[in-house]
C-alpha atoms as an extended CHARMM CRD file, in Angstrom:
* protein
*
       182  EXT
         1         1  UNK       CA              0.0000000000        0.0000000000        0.0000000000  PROA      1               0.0000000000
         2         2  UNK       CA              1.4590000000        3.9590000000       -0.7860000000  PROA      2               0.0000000000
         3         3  UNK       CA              2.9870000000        5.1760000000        2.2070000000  PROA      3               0.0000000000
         4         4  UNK       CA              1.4230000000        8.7750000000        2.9660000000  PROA      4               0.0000000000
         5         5  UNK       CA              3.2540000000        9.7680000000        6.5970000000  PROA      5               0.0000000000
         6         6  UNK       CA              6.7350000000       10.6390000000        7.4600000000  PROA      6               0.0000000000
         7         7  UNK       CA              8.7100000000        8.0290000000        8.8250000000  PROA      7               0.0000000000
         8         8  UNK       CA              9.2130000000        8.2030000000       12.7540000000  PROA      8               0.0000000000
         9         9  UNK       CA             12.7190000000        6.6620000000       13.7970000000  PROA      9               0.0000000000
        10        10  UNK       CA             12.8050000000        5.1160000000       17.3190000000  PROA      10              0.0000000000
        11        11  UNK       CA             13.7380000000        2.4330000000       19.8600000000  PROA      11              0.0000000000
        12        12  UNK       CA             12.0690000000       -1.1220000000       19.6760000000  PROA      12              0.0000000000
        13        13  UNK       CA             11.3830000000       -0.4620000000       22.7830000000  PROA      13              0.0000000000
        14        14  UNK       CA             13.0100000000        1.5200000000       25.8290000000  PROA      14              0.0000000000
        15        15  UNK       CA             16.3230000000        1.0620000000       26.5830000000  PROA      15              0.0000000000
        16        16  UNK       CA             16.9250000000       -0.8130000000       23.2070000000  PROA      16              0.0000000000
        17        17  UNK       CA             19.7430000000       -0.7760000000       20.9720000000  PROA      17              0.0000000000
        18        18  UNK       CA             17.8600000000       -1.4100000000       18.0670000000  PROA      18              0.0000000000
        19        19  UNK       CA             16.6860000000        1.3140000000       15.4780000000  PROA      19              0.0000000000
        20        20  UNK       CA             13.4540000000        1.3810000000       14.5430000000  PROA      20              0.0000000000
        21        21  UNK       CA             11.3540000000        3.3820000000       11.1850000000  PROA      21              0.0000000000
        22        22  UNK       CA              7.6370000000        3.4920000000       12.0000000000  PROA      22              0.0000000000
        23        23  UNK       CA              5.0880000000        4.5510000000        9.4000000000  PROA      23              0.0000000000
        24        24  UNK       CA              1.6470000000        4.5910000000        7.9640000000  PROA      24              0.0000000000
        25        25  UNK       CA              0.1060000000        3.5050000000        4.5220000000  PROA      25              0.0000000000
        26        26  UNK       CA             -3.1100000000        4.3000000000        3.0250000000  PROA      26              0.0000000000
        27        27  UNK       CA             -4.8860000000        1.2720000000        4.4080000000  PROA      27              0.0000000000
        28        28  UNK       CA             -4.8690000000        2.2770000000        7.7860000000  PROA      28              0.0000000000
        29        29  UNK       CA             -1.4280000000       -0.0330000000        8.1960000000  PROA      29              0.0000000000
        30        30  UNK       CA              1.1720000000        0.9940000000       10.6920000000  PROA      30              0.0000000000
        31        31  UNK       CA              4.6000000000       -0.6490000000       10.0310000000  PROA      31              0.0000000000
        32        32  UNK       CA              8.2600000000       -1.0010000000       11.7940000000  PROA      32              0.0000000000
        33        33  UNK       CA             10.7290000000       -1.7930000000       10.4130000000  PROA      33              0.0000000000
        34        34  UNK       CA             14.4920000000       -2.6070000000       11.0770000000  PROA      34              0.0000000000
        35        35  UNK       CA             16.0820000000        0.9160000000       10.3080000000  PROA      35              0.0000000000
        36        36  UNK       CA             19.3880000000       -0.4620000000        9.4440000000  PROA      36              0.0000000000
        37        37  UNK       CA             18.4290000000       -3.7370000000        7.1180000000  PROA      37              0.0000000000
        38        38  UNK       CA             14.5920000000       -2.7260000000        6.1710000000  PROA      38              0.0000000000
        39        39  UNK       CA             12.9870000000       -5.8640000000        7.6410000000  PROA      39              0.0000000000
        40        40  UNK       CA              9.7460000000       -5.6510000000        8.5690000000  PROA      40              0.0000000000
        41        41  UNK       CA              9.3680000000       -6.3460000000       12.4030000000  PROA      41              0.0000000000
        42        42  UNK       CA              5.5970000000       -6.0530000000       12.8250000000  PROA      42              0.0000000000
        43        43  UNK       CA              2.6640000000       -5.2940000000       10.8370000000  PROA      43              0.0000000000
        44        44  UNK       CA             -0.6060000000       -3.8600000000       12.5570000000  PROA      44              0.0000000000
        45        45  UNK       CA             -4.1830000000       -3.0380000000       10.5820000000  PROA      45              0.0000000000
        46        46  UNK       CA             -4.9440000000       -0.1540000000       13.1780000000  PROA      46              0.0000000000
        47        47  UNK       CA             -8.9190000000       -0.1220000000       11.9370000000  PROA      47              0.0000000000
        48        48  UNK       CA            -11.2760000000       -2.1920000000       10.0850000000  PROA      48              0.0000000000
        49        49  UNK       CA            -12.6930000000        0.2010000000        8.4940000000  PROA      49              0.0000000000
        50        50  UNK       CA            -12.0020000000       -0.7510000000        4.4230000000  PROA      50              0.0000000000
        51        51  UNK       CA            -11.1120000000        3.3180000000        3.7130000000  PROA      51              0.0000000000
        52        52  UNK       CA             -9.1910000000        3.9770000000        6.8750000000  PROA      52              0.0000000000
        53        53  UNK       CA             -5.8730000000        5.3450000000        6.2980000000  PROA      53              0.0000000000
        54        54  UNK       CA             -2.9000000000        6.6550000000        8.7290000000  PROA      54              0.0000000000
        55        55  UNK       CA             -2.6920000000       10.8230000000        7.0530000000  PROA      55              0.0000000000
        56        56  UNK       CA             -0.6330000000       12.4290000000        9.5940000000  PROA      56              0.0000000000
        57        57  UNK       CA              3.1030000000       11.1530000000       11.0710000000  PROA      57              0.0000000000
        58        58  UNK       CA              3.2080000000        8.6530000000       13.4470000000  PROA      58              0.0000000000
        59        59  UNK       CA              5.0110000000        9.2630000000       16.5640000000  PROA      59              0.0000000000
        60        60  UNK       CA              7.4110000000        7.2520000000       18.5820000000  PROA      60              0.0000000000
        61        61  UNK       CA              8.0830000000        8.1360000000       22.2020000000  PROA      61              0.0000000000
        62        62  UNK       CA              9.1700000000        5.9490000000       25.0210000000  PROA      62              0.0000000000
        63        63  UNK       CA              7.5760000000        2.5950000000       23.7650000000  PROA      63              0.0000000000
        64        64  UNK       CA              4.3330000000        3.6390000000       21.8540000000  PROA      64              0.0000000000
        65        65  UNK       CA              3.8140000000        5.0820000000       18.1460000000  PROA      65              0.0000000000
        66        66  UNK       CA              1.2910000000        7.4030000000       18.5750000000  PROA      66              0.0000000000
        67        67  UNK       CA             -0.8480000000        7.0460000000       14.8250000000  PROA      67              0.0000000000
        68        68  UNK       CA             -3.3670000000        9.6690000000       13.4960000000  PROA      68              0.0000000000
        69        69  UNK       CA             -6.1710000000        7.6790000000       11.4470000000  PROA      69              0.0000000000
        70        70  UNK       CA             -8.9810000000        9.6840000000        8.8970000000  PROA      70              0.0000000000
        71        71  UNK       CA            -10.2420000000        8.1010000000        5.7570000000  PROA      71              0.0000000000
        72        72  UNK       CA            -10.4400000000        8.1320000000        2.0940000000  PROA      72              0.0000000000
        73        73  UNK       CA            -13.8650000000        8.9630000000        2.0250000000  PROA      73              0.0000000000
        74        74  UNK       CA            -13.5650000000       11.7600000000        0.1560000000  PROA      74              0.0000000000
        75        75  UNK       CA            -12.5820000000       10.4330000000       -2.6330000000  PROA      75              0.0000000000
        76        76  UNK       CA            -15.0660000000        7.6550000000       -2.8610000000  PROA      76              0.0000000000
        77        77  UNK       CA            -18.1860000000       10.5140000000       -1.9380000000  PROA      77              0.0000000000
        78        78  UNK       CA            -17.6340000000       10.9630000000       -6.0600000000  PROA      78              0.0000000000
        79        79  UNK       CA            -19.1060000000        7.3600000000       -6.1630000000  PROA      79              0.0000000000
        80        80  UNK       CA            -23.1010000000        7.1910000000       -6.4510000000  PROA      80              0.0000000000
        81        81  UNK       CA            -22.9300000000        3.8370000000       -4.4880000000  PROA      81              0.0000000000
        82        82  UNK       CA            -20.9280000000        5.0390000000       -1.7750000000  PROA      82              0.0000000000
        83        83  UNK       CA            -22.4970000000        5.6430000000        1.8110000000  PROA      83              0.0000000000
        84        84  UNK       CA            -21.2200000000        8.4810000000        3.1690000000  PROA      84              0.0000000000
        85        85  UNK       CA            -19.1860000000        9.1530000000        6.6570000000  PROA      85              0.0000000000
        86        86  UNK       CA            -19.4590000000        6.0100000000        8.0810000000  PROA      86              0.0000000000
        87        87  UNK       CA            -15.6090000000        6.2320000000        9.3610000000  PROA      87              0.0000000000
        88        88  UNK       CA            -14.9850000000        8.8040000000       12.6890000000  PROA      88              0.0000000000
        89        89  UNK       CA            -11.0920000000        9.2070000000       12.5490000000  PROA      89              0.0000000000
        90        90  UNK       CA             -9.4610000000        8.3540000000       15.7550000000  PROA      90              0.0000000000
        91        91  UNK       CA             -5.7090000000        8.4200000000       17.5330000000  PROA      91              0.0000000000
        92        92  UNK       CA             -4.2130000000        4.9780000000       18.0830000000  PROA      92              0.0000000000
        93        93  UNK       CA             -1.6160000000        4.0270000000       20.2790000000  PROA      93              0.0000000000
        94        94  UNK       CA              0.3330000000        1.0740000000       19.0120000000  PROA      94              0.0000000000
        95        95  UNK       CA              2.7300000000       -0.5660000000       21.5370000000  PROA      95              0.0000000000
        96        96  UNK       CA              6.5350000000       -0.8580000000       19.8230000000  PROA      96              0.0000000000
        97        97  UNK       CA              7.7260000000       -3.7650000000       20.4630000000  PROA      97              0.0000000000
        98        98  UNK       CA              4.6970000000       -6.0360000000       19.7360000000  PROA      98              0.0000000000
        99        99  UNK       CA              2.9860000000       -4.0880000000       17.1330000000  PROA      99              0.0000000000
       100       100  UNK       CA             -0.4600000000       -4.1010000000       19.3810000000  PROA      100             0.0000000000
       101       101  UNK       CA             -3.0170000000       -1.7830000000       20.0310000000  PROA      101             0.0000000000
       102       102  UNK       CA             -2.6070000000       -0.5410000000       23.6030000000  PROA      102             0.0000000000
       103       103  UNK       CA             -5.3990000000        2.3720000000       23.1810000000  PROA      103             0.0000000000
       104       104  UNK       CA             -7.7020000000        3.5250000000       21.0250000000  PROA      104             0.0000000000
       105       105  UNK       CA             -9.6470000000        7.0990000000       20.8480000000  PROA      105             0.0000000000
       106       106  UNK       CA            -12.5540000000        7.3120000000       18.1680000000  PROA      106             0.0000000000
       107       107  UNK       CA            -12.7400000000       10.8420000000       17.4080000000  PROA      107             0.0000000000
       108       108  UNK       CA            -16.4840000000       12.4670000000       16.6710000000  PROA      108             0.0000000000
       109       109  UNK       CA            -16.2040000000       13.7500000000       13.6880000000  PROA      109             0.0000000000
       110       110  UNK       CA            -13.7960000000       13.9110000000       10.6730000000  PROA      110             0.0000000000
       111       111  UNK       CA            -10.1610000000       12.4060000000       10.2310000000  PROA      111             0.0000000000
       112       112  UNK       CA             -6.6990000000       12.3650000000       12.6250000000  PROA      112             0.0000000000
       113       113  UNK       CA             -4.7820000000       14.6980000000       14.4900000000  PROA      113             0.0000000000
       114       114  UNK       CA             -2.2720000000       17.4630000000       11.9800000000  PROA      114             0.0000000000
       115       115  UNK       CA              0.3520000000       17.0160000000       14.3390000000  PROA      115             0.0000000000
       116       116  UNK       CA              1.1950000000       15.8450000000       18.4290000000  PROA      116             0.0000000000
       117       117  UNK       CA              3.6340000000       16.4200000000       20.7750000000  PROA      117             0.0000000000
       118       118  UNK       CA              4.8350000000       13.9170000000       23.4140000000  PROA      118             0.0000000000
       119       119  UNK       CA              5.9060000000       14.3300000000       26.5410000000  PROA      119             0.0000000000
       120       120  UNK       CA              8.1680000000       12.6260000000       29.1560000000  PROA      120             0.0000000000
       121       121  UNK       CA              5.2010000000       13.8770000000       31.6360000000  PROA      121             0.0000000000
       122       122  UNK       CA              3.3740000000       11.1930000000       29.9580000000  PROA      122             0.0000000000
       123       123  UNK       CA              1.3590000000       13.6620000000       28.0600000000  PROA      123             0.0000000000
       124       124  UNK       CA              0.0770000000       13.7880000000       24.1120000000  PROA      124             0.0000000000
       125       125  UNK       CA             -0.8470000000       16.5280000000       23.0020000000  PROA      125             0.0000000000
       126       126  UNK       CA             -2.9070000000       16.5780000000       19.6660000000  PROA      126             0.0000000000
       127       127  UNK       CA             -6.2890000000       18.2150000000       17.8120000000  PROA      127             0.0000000000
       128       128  UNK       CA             -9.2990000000       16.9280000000       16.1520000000  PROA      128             0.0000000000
       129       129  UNK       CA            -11.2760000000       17.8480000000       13.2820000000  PROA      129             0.0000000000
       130       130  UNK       CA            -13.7690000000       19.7080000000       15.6140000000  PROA      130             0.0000000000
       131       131  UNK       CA            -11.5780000000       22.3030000000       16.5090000000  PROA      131             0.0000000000
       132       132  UNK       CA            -10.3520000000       21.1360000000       19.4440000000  PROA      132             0.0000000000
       133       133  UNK       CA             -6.6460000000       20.5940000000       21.1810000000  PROA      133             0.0000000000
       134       134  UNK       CA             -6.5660000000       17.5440000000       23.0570000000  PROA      134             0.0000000000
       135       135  UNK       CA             -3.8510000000       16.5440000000       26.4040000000  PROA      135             0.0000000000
       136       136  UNK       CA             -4.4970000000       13.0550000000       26.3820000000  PROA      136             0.0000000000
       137       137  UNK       CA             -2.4650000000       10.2940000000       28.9810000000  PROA      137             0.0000000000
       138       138  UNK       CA             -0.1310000000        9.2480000000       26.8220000000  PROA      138             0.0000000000
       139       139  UNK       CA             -0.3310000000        5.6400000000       28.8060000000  PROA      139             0.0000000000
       140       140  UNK       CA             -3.7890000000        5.2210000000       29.0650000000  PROA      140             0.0000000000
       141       141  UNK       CA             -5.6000000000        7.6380000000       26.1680000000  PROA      141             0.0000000000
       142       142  UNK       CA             -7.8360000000        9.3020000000       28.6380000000  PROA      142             0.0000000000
       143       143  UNK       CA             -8.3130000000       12.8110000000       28.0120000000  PROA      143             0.0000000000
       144       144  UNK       CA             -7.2100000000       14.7150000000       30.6080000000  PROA      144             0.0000000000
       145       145  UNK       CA             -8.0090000000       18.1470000000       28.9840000000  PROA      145             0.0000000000
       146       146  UNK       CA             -9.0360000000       19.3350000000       25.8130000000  PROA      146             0.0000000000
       147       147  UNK       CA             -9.8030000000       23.0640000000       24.6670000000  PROA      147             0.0000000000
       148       148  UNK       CA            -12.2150000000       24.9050000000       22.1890000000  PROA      148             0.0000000000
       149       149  UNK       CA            -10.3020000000       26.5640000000       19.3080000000  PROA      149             0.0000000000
       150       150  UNK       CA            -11.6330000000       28.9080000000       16.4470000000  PROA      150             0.0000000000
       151       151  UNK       CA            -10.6540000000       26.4420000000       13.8120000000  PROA      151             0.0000000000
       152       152  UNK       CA             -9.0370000000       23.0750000000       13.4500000000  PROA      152             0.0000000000
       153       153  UNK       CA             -5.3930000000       22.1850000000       14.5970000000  PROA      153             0.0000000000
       154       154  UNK       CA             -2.5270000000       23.3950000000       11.3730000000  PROA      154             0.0000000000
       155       155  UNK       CA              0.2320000000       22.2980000000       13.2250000000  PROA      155             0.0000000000
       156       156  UNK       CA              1.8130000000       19.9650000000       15.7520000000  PROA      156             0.0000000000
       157       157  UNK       CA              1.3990000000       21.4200000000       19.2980000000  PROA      157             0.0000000000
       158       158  UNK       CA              4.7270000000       22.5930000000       21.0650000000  PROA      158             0.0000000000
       159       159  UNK       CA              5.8750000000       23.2490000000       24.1920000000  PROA      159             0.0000000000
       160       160  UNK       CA              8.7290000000       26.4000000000       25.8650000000  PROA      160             0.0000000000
       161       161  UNK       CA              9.4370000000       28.1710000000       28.9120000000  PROA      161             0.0000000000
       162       162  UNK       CA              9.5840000000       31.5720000000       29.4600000000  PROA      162             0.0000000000
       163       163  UNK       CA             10.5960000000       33.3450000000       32.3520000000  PROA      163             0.0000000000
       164       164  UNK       CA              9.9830000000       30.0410000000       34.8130000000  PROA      164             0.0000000000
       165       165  UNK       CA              6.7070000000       29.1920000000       32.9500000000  PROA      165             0.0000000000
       166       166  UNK       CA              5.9280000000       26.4670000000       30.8990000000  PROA      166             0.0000000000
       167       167  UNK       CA              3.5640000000       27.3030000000       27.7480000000  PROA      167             0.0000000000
       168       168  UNK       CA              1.5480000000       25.2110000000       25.1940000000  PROA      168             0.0000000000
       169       169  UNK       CA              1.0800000000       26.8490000000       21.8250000000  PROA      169             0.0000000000
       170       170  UNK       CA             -0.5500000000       25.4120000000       18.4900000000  PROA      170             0.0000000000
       171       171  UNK       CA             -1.7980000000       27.1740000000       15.2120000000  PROA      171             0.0000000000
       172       172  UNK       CA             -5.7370000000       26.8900000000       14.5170000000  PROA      172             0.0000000000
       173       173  UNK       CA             -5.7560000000       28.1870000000       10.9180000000  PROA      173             0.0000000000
       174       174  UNK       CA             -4.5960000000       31.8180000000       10.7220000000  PROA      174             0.0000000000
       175       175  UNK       CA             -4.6670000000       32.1140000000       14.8950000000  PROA      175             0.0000000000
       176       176  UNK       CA             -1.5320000000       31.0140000000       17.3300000000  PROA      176             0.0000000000
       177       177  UNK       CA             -3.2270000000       29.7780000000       20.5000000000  PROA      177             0.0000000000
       178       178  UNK       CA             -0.9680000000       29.5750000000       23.8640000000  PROA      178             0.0000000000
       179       179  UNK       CA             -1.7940000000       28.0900000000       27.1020000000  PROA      179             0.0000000000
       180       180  UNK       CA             -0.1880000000       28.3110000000       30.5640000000  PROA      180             0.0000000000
       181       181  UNK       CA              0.7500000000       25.1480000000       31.5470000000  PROA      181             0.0000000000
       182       182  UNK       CA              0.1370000000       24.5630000000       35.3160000000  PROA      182             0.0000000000
């Protein structure tokens, strides 16, 4: 299947020696493979949905590739026999050195996340298509906060300090949004 993410380069798991590229295909696919030989290590459908697809870049951090999912739906809406937006999007959380699910968030509406940040706090930070930025527990995939914005996510989330205090800004279309972090 066409590979449409970035490739995320990682650890098999923590503490390992061996080098890891994770990615996404068009079938909803998330793959790692052996960075230095190209062998595939694991394989993992991350939905069942038949027009599911991985659009934005995995990320690897400290044993989980965190994988955006949305859907080819619009191009098969140009089909008279197609039924429309049966697919939700959703952020999957694939552990690295099975290949298993450990978490799964179904989004409500429309596809994956633009871009995340990860935290050693334990924290993911991502958007959704209903203009909203998302911390969820990067172990578990509860939401532990999540904020309105005036249009969807453009960017991946990041994180500074400033004078002893931690911030949180991401893009929502032509606004930069920041957030104390407390």
């Amino acid at each position: 299947a066409v590979v449409c993410s970035n490739i995320s380069i990682g650890a098999l798991k923590p503490g390992s020696n061996k080098i890891v590229s994770y990615l996404g295909d068009i079938r909803g696919n998330a793959y790692a493979l052996d960075a230095s030989s190209g062998e595939l290590i694991w394989k993992t459908l991350t939905d069942g949905h038949p027009l599911a697809r991985v659009t934005g870049n995995p990320r690897y951090f400290d044993g989980k590739l965190y994988v955006p999912l949305a859907s080819l739906e619009e191009d098969e809406s140009r089909s008279p026999e197609h039924i429309c937006c049966t697919f939700r999007g959703a952020m999957v959380a694939v552990n690295t050195e099975t290949g298993k699910i450990a978490w799964k968030h179904p989004y409500p509406s429309g596809g994956g996340a633009m871009g995340m940040l990860s935290t050693a706090g334990n924290l993911l930070f991502t958007g959704d298509r209903s203009a909203h930025l998302i911390a969820f527990d990067s172990t578990k995939g509860t939401i532990l906060w999540h904020a309105g914005l005036q249009d969807d996510l453009s960017n991946g989330p990041e994180t500074y300090m400033l004078d002893g205090q931690q911030y949180l800004v991401a893009g929502a279309g032509d606004t930069l949004c920041a957030f104390v972090v407390e």
